[in-house]
Predicted model as a PDB file, atoms N, CA, C, CB and O in Angstrom, pLDDT in the B-factor column:
MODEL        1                                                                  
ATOM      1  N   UNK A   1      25.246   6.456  -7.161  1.00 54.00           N  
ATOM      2  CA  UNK A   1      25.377   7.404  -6.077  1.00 54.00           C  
ATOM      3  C   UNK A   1      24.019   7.960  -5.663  1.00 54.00           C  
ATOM      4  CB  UNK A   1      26.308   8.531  -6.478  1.00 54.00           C  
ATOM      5  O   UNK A   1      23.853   8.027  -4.445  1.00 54.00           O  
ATOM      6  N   UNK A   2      23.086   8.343  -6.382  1.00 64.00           N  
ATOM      7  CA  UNK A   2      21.845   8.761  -6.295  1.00 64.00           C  
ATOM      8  C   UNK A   2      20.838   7.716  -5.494  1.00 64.00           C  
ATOM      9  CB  UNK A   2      21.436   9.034  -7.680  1.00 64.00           C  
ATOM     10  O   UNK A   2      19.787   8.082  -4.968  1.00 64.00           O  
ATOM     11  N   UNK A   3      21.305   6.429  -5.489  1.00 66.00           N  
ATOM     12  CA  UNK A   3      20.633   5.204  -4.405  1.00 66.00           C  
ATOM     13  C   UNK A   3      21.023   5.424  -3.214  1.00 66.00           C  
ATOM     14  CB  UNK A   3      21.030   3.677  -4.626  1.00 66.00           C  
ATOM     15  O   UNK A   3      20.244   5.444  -2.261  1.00 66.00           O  
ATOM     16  N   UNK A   4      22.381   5.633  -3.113  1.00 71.00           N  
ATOM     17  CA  UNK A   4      22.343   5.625  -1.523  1.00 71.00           C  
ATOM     18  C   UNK A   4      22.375   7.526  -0.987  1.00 71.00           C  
ATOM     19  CB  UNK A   4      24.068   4.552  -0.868  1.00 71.00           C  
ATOM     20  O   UNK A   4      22.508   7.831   0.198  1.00 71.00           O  
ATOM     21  N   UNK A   5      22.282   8.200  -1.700  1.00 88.00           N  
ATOM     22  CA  UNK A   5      21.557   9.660  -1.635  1.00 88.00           C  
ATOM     23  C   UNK A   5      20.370   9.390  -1.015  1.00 88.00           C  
ATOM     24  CB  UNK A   5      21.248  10.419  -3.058  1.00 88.00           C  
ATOM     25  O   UNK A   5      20.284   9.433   0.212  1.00 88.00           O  
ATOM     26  N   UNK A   6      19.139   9.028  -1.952  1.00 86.00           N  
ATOM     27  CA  UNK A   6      17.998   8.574  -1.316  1.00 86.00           C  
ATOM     28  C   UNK A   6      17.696   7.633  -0.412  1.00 86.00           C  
ATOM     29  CB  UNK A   6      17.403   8.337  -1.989  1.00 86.00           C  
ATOM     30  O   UNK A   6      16.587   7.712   0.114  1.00 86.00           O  
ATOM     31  N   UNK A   7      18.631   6.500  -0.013  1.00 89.00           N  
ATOM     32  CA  UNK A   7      18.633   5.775   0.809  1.00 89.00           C  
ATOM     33  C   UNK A   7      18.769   7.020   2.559  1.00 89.00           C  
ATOM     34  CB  UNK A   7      19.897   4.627   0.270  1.00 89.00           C  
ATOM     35  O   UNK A   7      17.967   7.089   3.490  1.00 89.00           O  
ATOM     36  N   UNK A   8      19.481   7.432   2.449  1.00 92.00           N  
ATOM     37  CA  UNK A   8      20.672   8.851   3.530  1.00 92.00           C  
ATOM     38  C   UNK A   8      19.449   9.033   3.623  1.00 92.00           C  
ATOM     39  CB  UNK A   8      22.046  10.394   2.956  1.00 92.00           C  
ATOM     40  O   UNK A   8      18.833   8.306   4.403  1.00 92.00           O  
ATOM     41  N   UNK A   9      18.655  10.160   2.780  1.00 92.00           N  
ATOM     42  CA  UNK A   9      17.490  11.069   3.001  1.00 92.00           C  
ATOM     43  C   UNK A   9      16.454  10.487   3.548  1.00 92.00           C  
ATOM     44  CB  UNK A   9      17.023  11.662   1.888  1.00 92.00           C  
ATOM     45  O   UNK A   9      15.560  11.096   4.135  1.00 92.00           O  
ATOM     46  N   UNK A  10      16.512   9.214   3.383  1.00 93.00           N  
ATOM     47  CA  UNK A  10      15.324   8.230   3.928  1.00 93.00           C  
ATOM     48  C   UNK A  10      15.603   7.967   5.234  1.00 93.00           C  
ATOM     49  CB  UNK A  10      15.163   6.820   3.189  1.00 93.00           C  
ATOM     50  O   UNK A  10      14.757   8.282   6.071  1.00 93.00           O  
ATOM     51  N   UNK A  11      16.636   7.446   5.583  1.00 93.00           N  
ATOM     52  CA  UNK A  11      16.800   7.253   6.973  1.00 93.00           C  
ATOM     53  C   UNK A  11      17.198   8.710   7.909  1.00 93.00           C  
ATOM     54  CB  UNK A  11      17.963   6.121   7.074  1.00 93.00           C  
ATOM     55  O   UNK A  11      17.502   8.614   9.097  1.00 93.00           O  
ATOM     56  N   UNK A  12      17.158   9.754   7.345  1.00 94.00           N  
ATOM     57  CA  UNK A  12      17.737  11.252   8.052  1.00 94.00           C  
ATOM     58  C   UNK A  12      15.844  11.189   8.695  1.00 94.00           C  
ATOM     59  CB  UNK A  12      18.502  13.135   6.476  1.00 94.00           C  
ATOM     60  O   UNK A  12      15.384  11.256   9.834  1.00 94.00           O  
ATOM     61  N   UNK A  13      15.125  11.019   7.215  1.00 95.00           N  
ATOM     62  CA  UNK A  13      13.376  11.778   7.599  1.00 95.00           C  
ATOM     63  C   UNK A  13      13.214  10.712   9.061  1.00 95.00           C  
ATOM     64  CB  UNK A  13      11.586  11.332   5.869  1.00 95.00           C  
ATOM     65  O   UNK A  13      12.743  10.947  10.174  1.00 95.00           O  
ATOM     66  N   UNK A  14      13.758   9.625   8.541  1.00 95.00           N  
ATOM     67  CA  UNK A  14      12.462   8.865   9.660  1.00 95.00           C  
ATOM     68  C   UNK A  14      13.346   8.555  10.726  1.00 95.00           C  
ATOM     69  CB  UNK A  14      11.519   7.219   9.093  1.00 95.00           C  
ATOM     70  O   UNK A  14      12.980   7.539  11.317  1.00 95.00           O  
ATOM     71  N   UNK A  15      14.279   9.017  11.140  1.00 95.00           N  
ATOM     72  CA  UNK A  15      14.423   9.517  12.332  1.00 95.00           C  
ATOM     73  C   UNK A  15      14.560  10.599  12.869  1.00 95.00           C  
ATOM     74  CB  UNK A  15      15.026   9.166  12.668  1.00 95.00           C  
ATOM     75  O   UNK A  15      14.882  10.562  14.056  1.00 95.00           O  
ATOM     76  N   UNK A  16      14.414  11.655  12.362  1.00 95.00           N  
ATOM     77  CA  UNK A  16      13.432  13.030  12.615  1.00 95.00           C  
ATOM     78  C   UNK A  16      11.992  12.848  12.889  1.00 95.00           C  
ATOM     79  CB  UNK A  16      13.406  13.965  11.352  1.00 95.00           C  
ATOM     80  O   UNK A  16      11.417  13.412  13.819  1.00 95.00           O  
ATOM     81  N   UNK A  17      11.321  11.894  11.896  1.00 95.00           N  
ATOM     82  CA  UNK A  17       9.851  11.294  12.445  1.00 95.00           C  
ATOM     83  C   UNK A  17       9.754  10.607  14.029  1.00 95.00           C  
ATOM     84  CB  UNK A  17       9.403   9.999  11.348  1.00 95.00           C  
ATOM     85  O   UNK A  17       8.873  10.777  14.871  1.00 95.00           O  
ATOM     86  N   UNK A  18      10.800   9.904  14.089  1.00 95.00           N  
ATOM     87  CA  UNK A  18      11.109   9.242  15.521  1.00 95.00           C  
ATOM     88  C   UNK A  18      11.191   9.795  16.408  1.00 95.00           C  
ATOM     89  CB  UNK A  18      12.045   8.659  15.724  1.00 95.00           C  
ATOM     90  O   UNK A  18      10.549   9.446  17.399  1.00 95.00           O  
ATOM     91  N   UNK A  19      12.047  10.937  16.430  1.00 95.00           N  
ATOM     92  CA  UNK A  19      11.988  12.145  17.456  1.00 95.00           C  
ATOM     93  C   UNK A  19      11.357  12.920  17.730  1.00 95.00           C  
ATOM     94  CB  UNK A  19      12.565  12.780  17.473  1.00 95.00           C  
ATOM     95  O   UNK A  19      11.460  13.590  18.758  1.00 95.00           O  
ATOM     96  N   UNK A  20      10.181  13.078  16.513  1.00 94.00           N  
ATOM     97  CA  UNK A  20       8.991  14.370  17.161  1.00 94.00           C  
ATOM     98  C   UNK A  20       8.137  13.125  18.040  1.00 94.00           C  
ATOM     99  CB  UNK A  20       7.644  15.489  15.548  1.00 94.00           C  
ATOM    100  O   UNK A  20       7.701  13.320  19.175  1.00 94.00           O  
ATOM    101  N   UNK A  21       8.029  12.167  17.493  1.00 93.00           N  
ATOM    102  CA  UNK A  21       6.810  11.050  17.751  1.00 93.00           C  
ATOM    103  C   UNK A  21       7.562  11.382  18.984  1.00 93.00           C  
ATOM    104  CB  UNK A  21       6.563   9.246  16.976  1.00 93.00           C  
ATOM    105  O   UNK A  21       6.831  12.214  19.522  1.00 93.00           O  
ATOM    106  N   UNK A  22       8.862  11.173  19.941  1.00 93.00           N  
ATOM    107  CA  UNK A  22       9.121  10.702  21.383  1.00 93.00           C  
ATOM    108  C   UNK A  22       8.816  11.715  22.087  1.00 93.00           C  
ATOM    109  CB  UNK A  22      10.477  10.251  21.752  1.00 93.00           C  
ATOM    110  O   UNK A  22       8.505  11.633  23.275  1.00 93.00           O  
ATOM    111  N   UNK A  23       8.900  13.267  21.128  1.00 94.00           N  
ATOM    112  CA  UNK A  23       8.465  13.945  22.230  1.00 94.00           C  
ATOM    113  C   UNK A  23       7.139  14.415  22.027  1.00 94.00           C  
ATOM    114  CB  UNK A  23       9.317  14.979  22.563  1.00 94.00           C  
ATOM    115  O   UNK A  23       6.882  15.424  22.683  1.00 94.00           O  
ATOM    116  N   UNK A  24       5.924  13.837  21.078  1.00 93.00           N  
ATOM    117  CA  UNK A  24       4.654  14.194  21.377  1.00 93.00           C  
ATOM    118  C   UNK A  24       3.941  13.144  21.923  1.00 93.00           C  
ATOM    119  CB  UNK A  24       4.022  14.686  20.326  1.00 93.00           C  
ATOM    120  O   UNK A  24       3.039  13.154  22.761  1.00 93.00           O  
ATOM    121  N   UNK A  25       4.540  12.121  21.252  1.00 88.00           N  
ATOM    122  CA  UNK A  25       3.677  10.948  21.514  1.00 88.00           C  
ATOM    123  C   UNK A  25       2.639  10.278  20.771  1.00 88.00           C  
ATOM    124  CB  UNK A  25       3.139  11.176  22.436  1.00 88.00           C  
ATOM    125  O   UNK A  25       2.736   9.111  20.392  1.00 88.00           O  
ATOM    126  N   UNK A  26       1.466  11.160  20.530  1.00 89.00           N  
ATOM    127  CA  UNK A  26       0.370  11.590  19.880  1.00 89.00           C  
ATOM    128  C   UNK A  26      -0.111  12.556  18.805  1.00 89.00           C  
ATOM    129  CB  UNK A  26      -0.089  11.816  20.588  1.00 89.00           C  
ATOM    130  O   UNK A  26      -0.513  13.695  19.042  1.00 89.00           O  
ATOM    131  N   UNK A  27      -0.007  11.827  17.244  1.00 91.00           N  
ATOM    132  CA  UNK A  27       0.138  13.055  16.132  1.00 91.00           C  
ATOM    133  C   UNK A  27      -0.558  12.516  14.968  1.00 91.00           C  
ATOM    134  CB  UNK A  27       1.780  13.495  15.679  1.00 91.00           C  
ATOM    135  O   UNK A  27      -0.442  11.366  14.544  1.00 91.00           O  
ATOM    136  N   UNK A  28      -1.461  13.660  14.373  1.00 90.00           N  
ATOM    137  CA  UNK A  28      -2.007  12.949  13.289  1.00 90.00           C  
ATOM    138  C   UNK A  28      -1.050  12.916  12.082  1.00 90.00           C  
ATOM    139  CB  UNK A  28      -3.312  13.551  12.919  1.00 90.00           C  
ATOM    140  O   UNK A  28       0.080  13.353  12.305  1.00 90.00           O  
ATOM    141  N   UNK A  29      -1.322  12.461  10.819  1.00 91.00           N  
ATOM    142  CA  UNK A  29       0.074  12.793   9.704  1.00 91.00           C  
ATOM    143  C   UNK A  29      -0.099  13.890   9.700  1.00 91.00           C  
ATOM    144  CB  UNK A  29       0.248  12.274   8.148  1.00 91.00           C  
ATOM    145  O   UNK A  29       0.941  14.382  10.138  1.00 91.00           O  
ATOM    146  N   UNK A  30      -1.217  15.131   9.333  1.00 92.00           N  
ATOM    147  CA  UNK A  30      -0.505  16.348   8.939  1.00 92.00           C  
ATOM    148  C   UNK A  30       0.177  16.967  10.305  1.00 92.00           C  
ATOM    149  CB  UNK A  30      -1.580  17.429   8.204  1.00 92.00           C  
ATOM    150  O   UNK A  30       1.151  17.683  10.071  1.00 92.00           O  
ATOM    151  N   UNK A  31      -0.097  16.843  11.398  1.00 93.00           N  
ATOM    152  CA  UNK A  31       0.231  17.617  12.831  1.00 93.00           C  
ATOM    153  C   UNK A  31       2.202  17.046  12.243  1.00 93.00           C  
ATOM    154  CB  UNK A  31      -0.861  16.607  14.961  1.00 93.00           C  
ATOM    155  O   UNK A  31       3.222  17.649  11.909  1.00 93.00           O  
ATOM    156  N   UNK A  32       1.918  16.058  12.364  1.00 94.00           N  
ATOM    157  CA  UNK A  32       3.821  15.205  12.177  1.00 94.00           C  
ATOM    158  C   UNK A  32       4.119  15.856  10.829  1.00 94.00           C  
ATOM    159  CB  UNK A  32       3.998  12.905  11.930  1.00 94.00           C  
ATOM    160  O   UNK A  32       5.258  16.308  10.706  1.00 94.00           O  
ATOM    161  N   UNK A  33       3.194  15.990   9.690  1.00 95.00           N  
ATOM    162  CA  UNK A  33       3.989  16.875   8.555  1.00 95.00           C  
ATOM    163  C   UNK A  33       4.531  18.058   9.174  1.00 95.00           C  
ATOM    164  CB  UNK A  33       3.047  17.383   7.305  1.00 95.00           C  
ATOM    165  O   UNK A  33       5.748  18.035   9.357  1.00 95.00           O  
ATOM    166  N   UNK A  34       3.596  19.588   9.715  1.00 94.00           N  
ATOM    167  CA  UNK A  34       3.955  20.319  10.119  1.00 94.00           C  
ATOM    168  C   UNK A  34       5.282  20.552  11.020  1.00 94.00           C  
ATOM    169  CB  UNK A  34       3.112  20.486  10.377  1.00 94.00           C  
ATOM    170  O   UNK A  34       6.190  21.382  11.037  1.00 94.00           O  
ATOM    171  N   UNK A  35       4.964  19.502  11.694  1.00 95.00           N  
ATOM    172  CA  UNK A  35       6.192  19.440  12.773  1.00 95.00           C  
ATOM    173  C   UNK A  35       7.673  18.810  12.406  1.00 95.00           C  
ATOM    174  CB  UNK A  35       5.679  18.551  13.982  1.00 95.00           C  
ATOM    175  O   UNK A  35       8.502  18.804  13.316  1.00 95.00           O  
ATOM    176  N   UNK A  36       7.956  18.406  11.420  1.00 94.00           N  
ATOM    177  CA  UNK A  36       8.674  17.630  10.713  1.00 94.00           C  
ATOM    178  C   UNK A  36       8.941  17.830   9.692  1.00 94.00           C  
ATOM    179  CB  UNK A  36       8.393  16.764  10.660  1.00 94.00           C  
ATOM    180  O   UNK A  36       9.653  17.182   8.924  1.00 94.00           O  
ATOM    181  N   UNK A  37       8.064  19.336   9.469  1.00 95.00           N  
ATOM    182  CA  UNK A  37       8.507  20.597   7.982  1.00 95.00           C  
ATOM    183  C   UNK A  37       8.469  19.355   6.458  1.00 95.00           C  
ATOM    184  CB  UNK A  37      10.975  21.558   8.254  1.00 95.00           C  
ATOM    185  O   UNK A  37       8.673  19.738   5.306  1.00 95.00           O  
ATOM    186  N   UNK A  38       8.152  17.824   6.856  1.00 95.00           N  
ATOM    187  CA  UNK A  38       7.792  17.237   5.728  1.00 95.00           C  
ATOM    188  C   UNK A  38       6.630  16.970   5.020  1.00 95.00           C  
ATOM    189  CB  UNK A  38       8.148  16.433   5.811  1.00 95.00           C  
ATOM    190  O   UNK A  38       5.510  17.105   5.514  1.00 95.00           O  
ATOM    191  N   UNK A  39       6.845  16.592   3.869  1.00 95.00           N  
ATOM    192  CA  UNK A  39       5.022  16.250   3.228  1.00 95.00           C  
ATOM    193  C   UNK A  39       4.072  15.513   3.639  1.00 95.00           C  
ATOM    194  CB  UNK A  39       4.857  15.664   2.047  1.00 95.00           C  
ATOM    195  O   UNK A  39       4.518  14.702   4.451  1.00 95.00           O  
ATOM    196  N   UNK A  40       3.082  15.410   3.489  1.00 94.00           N  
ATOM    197  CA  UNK A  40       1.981  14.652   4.425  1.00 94.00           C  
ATOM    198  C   UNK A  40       2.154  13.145   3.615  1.00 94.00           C  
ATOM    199  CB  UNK A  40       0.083  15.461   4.351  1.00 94.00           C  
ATOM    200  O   UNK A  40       2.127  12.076   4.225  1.00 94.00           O  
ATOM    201  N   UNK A  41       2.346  13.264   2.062  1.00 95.00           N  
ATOM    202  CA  UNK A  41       2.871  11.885   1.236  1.00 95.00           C  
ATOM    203  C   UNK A  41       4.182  11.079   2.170  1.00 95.00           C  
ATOM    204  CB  UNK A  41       3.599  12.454  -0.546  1.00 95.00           C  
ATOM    205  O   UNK A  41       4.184  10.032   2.818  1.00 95.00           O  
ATOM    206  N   UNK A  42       5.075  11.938   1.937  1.00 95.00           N  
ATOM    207  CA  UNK A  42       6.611  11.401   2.807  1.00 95.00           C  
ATOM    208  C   UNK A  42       6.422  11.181   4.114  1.00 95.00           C  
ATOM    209  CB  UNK A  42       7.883  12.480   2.851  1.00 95.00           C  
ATOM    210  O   UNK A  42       7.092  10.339   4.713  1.00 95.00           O  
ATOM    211  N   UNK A  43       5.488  11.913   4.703  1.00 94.00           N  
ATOM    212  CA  UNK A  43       5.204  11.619   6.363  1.00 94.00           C  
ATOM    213  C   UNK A  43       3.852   9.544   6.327  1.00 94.00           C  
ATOM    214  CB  UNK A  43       3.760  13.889   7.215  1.00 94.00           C  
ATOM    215  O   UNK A  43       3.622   8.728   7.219  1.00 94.00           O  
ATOM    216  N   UNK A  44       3.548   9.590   5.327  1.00 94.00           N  
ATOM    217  CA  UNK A  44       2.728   8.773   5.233  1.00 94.00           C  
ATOM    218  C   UNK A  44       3.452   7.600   5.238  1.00 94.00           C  
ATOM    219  CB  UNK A  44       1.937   8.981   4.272  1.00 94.00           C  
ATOM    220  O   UNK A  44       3.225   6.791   6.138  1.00 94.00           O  
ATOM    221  N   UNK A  45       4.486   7.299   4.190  1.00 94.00           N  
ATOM    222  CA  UNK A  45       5.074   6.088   4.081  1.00 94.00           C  
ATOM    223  C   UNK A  45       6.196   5.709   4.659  1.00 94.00           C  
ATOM    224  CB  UNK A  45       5.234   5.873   3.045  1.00 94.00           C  
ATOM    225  O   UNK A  45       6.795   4.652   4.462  1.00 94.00           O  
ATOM    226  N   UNK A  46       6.587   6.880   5.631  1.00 95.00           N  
ATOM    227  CA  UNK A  46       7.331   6.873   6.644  1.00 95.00           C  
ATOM    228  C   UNK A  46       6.662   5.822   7.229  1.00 95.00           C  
ATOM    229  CB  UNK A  46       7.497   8.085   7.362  1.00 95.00           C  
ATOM    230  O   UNK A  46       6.969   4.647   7.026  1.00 95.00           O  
ATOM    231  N   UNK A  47       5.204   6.405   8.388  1.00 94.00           N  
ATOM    232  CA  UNK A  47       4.617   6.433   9.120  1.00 94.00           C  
ATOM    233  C   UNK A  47       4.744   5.135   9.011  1.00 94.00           C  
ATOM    234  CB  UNK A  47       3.662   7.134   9.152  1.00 94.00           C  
ATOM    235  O   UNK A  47       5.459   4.461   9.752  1.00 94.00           O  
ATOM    236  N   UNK A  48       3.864   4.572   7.816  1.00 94.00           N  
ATOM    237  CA  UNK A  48       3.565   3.256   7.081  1.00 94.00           C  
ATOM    238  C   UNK A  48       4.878   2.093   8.025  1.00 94.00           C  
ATOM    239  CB  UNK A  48       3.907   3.535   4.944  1.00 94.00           C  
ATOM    240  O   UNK A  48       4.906   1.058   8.691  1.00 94.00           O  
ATOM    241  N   UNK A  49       5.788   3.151   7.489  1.00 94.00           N  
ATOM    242  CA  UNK A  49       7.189   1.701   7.378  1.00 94.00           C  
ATOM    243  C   UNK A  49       7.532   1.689   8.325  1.00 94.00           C  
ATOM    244  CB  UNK A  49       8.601   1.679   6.524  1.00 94.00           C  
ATOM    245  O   UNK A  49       8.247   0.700   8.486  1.00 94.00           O  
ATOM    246  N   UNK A  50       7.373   2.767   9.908  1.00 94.00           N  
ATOM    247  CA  UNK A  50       7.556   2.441  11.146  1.00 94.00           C  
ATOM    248  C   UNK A  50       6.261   1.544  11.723  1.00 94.00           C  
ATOM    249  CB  UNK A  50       7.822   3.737  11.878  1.00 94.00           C  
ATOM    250  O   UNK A  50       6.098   0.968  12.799  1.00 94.00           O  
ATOM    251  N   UNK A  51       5.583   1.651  10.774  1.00 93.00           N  
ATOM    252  CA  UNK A  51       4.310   0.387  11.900  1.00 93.00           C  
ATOM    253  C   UNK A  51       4.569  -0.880  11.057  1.00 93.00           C  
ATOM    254  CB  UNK A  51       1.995   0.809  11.865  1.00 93.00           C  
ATOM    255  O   UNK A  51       4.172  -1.974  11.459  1.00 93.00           O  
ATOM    256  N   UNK A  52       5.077  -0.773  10.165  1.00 93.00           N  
ATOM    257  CA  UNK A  52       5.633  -2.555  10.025  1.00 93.00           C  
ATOM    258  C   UNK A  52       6.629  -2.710  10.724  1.00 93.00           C  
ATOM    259  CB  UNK A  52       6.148  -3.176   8.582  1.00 93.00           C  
ATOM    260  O   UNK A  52       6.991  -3.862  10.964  1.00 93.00           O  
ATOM    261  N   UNK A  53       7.346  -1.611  11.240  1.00 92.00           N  
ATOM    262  CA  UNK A  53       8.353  -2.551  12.053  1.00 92.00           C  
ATOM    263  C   UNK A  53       8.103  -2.057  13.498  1.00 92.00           C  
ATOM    264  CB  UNK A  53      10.087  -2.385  11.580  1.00 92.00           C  
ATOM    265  O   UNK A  53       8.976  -1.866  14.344  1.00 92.00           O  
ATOM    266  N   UNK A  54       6.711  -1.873  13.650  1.00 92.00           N  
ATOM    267  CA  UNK A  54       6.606  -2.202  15.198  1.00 92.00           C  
ATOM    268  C   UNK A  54       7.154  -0.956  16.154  1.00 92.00           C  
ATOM    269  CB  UNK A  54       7.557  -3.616  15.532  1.00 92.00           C  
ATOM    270  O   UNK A  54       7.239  -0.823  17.375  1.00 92.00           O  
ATOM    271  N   UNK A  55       7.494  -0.082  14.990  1.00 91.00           N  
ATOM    272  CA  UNK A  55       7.868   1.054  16.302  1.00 91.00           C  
ATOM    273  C   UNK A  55       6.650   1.955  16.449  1.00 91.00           C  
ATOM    274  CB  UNK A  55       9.330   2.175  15.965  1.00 91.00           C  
ATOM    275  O   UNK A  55       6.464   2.230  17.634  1.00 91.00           O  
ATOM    276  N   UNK A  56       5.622   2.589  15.493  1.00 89.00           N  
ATOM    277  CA  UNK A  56       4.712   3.263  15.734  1.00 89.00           C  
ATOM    278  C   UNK A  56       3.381   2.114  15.557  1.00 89.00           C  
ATOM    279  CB  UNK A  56       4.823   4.547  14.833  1.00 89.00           C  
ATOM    280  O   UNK A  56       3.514   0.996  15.061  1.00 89.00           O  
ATOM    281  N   UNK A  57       2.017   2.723  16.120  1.00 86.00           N  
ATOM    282  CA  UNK A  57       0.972   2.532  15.949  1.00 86.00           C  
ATOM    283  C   UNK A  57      -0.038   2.928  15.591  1.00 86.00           C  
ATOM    284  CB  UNK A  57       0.845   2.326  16.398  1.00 86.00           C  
ATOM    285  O   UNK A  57      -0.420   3.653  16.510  1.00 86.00           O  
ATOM    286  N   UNK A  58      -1.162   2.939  14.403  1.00 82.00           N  
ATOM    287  CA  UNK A  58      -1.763   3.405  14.262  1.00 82.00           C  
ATOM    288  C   UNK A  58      -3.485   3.389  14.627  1.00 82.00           C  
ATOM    289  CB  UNK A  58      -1.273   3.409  13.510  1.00 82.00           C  
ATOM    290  O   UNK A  58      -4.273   2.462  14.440  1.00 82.00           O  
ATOM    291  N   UNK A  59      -3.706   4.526  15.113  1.00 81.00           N  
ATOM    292  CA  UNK A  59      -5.266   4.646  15.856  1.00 81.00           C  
ATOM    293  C   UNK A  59      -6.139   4.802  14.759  1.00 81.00           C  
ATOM    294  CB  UNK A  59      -5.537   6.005  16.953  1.00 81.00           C  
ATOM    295  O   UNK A  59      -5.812   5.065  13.602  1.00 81.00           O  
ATOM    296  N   UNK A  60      -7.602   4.568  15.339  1.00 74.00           N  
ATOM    297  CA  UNK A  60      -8.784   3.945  14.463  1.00 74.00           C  
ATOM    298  C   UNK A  60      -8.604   5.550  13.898  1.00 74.00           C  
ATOM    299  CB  UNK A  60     -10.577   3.205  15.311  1.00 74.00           C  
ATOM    300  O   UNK A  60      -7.932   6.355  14.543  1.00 74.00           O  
ATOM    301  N   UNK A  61      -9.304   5.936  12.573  1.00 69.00           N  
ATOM    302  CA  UNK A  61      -9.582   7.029  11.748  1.00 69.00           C  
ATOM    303  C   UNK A  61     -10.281   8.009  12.780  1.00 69.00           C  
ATOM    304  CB  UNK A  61     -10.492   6.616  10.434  1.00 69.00           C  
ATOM    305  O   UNK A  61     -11.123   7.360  13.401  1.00 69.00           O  
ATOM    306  N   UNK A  62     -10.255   8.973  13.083  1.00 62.00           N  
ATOM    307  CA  UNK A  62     -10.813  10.260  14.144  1.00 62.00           C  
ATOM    308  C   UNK A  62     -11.961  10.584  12.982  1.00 62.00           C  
ATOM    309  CB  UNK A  62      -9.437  11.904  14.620  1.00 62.00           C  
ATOM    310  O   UNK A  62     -11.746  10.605  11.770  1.00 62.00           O  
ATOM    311  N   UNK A  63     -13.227  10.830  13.642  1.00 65.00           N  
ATOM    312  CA  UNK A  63     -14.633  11.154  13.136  1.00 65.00           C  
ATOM    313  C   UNK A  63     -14.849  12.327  12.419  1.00 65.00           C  
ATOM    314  CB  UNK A  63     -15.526  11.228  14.156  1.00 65.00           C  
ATOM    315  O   UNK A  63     -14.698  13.362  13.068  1.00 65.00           O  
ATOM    316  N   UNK A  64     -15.224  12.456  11.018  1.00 63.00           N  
ATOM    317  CA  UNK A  64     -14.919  14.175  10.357  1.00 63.00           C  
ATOM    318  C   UNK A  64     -15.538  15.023  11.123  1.00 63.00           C  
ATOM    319  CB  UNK A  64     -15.505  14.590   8.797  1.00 63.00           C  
ATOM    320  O   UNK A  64     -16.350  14.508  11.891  1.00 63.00           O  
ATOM    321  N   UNK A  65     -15.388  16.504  11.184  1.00 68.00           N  
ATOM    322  CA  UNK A  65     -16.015  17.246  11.535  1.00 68.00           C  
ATOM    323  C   UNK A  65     -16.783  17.849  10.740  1.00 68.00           C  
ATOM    324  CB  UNK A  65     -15.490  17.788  12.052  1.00 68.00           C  
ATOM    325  O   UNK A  65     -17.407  18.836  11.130  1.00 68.00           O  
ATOM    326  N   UNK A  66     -16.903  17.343   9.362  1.00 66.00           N  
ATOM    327  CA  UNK A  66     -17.332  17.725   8.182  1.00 66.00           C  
ATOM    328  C   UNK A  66     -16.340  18.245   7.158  1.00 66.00           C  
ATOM    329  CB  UNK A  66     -18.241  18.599   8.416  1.00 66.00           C  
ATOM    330  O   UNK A  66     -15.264  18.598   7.640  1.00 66.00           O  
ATOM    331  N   UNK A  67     -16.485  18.371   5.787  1.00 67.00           N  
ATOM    332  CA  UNK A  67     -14.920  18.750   4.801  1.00 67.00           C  
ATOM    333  C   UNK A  67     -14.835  17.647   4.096  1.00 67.00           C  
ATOM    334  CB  UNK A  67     -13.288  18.967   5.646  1.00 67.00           C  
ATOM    335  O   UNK A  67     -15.698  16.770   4.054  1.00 67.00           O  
ATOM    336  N   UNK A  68     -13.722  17.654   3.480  1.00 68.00           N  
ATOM    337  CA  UNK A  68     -13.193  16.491   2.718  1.00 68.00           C  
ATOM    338  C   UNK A  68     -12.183  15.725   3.777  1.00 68.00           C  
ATOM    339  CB  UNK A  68     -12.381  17.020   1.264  1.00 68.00           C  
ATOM    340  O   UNK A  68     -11.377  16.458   4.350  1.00 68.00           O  
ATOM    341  N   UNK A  69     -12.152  14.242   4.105  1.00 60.00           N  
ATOM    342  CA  UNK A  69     -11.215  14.288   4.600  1.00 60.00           C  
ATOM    343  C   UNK A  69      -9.761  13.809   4.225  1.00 60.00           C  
ATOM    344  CB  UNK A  69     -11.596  13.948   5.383  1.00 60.00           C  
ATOM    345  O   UNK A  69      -9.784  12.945   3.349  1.00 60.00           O  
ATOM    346  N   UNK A  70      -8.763  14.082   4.575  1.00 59.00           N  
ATOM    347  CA  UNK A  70      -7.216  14.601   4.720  1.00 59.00           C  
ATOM    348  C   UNK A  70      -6.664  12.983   3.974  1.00 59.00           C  
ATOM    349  CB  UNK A  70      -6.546  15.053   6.832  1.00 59.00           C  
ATOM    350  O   UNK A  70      -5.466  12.756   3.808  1.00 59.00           O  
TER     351      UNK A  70                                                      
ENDMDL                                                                          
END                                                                             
């Protein structure tokens, strides 16, 4: 029961991910964590598993402004 629990929770996040993406368009992972009240880890391999299947894309790394980066 706990497989398809986490299976549910998996497909609930990443189409909540799907829906902020349609209405921003344009989001870095933490902007889509914030907005998506999820972790920047869980927002990652989301992210990940919608650009293998061709629904999102990912842009070249944005230039530090100095810091550690994210």
């Amino acid at each position: 029961m706990k497989i398809a629990n986490a299976y549910l929770m998996k497909e609930i996040n990443i189409n909540h991910v799907r829906q902020v993406m349609k209405r921003v368009e344009t989001a870095t992972k933490p902007q889509l964590a914030s907005l998506t009240k999820l972790s920047v880890v869980t927002v990652n391999s989301l992210v990940k598993e919608l650009c293998e299947l061709g629904e999102l894309f990912e842009d070249e790394t944005v230039p530090s402004n100095g810091g550690r980066p994210a």
